[in-house]
N, C-alpha and C positions, 0 to 999 in steps of 0.2 A: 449475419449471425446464422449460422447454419443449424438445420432444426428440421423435424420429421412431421410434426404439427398440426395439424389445424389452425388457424389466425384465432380463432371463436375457442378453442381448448386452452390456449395458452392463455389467452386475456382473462380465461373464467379462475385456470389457474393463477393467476397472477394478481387478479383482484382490479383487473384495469381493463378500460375500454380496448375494442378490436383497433381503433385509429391509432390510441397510444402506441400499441403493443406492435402494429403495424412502421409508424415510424421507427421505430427501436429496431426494427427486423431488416430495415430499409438505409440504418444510419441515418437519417436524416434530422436536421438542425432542431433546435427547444426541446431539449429531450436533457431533462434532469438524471445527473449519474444515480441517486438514487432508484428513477426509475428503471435507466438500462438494469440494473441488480436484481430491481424486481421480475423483470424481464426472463435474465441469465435464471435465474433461482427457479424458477415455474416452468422453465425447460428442464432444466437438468430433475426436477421432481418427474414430471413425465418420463422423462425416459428411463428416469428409477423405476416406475409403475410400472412402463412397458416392458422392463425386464425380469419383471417378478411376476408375471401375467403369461409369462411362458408357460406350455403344457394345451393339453387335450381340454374337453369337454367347455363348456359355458364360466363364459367372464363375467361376474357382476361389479357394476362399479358401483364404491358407495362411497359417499361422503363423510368425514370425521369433524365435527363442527366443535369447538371449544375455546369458555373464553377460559383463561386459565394462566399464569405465569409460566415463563418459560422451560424453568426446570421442569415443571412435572408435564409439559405437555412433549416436550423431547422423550421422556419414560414413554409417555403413551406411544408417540410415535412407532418408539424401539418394540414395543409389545405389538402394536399390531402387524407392524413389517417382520415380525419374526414367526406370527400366526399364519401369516398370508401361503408361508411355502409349505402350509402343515395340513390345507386344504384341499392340496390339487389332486386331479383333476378339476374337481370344481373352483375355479379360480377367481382370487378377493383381486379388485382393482381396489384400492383406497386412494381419495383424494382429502390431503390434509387443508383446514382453513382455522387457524389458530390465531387468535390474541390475545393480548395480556388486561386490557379492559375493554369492552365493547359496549355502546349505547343498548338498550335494549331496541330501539328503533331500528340500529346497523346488525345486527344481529337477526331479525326479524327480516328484514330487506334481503338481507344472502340466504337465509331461509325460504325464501320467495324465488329468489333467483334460481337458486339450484331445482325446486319443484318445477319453476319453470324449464329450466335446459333440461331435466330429466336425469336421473339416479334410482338405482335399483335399491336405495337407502340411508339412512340418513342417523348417525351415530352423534349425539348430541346430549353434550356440558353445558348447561346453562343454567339462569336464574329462575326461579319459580315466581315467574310473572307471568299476567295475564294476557298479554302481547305474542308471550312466545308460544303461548299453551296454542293462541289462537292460529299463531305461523304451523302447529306443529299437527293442528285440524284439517288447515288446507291439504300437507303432503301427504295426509290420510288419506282425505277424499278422494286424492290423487292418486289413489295405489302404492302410496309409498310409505314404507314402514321406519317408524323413528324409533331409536333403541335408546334410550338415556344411559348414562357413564355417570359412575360417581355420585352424581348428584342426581336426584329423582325429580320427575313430574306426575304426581299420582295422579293429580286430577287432570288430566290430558290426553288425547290421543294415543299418546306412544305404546307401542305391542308390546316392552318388555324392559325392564332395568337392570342393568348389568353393574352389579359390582358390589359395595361392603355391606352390612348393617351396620351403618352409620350410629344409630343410638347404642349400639353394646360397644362400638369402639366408643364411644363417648362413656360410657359405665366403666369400663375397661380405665381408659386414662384418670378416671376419678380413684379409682383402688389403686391403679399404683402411686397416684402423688397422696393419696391420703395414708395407704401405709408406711409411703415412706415417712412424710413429715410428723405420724404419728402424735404423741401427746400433746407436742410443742404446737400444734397450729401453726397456723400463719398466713399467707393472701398469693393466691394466683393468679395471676394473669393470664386471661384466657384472650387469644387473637384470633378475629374470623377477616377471610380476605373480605366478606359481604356479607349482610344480613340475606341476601335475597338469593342464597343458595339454599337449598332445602337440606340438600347433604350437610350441611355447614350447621342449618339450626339444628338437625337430629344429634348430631355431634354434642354439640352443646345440651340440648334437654339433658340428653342422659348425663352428661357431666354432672349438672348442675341435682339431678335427683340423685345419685347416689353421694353428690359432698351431702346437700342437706340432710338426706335419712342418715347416715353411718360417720360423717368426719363434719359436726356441726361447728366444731371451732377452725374451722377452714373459711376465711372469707374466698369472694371472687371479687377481681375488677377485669371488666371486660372491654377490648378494643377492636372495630371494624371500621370496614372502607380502607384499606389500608390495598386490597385488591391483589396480597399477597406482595405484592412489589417490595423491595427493602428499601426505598425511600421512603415510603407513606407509611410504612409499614414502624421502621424506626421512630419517626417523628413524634407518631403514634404511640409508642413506646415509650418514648424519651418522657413526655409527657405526664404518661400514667405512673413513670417513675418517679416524678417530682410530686406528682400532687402526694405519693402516697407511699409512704418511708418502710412499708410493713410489706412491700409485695418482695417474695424470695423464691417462687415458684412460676413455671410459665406451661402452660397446655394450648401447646400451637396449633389450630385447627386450621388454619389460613395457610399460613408459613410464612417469608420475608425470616427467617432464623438466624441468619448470619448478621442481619441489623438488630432484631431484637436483642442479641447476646451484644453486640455494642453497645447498646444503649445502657445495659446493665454495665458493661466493663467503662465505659465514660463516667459514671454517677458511682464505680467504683463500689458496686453494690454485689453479694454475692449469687450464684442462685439455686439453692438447693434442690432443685429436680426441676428437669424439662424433660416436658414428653410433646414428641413431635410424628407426623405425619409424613409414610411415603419416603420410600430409599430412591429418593432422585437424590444428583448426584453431590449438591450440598449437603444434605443429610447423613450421607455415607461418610462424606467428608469428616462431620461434627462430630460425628459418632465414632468413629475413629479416631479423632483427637480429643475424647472424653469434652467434649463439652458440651452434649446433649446425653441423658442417661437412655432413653428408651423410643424405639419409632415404633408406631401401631404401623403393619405395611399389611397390604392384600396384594395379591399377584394380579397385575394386570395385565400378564399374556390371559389367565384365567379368563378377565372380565371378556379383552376382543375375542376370544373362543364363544361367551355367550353371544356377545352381540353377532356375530358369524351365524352361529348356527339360528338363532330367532330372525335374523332376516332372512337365512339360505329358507327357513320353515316356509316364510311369506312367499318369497321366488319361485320356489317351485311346487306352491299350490300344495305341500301336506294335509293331509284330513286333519291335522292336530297340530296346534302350536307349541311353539317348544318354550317352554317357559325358564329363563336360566335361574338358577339357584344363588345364593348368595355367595361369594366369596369369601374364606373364613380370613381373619383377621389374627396376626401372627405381631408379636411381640418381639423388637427386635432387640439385643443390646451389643456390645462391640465386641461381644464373647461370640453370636452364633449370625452376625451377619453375612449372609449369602452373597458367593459372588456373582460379581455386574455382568450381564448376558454380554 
């Protein structure tokens, strides 16, 4: 398998020991096709880097750490590789390590790892546990600056968070399902991938204070751990539709959207307004075929702009850190959505 490499780059890319990654390089026998792929995959990422790394002046490589479901961590993807060529001279190396659930133990461990191989930064989705706060101490002490996405960790090391105010979109999606459903009342369904996002519970607070101050005859039934997936996600759903004949509205702060609406179209049940999160690419989809009315979206070439510059701030020793601003939060419906980068 022909490769420009490192043995020790590829394996860290790849999530797999230098031996594996070594046999796989070698052909040689007990070597799972799934892992050759993983292999193939963490080359060809590389040499996507090293093609976008092109240009004068200083490379920083930074790490993009997230657990997150696929759809929306492909969006981030596309936003940061589309930030990278808007840098240069100063040039973004990004290395991506994405899954769809992670222990917080396995999560903490490539936290470690990467401190340890060394990174000029470290852009990180995670849970608001104290495990990771503590992973996210060490790459401080280490020189290394961690930027939170999306979801916040206030009480933790990290030099800067890039991305919505979570509690006004969560105000926000309460005014629209409440004017819509207006007099009539009736029960939402609010879906979080995990309670142990922080971005996820501000979402929710503010949902849940402006139903009770201004739409008091608006119930809530609430579903999590579903980890955004559409299997758990639906099951999840399926569920909250039996137990409870009155639910006609959904405010998806997790997402899995495409099984939640199954679940409703299974049980043959209507649903008067969904408002959803984030024009990945199921959501464009939904929203297009009228079966979601509204996505709260924030630009997330925006956000990797902040996370860029609050680490380039740390890199190169500025007298002053650059603090990034919030992202403002846009209202999307199938009348004024924006096309796909």
């Amino acid at each position: 398998m022909a490769h420009l490499f490192l043995v020790k780059d590829i394996a860290f890319q790849a999530g797999l020991s230098t031996a594996t990654v070594d046999r796989v390089l070698n052909g040689r026998p007990g070597v799972r096709r799934q892992t050759e792929m993983r292999v193939k995959a963490a080359i060809a990422e590389l040499e996507k880097q090293q093609a976008g790394a092109i240009g004068s002046g200083r490379t920083l490589a930074i790490d993009i750490v997230m657990e997150t479901p696929q759809r929306f961590s492909d969006a981030v993807r596309a936003a940061f590789e589309a930030e990278m060529a808007t840098f240069l001279p100063g040039v973004f190396r990004c290395r991506f390590h994405f899954a769809e659930v992670m222990k917080p133990a396995e999560l903490v461990q490539l936290l470690d790892r990467i401190r340890l191989r060394g990174t000029h930064g470290i852009v990180l989705k995670a849970p608001d546990v104290a495990e990771v706060a503590a992973a996210v101490a060490r790459a401080d002490a280490a020189g290394i600056p961690v930027v939170t996405l999306v979801t916040d960790l206030p009480n933790s090391a990290r030099i800067a968070y890039a991305g919505a105010d979570n509690r006004a979109a969560g105000e926000t999606a309460a005014y629209l399902i409440g004017e819509f459903l207006g007099a009539g009342g009736g029960k939402v369904l609010v879906t979080l991938s995990s309670g142990r996002f922080r971005g996820e519970e501000e979402r929710e607070i503010g949902f849940r204070r402006v139903i009770r101050a201004r739409y008091p005859d608006i119930g809530i039934t609430e579903i999590s751990e579903g980890h955004g997936t559409d299997a758990a996600t639906g099951t999840l759903a399926a569920a909250a539709l039996a137990a409870d004949p009155t639910i006609n509205a959904v405010y998806s702060i997790g997402g899995g959207n495409r099984a939640v609406l199954a679940a409703f179209d299974a049980a043959k049940r209507p649903v008067r307004v969904f408002v959803a999160h984030d024009l990945d690419a199921d959501n464009r989809a939904l929203l297009a075929a009228r079966r979601i009315g509204f996505v709260l979206h924030h630009d997330l070439r925006t956000d990797a702009r902040s996370a860029f510059r609050a680490i380039m701030s740390r890199a190169t020793a500025l007298p002053r850190a650059v603090t990034p601003s919030l992202s403002s939060v846009e209202i999307v419906t199938p009348y004024n959505m924006p096309a796909a980068d």
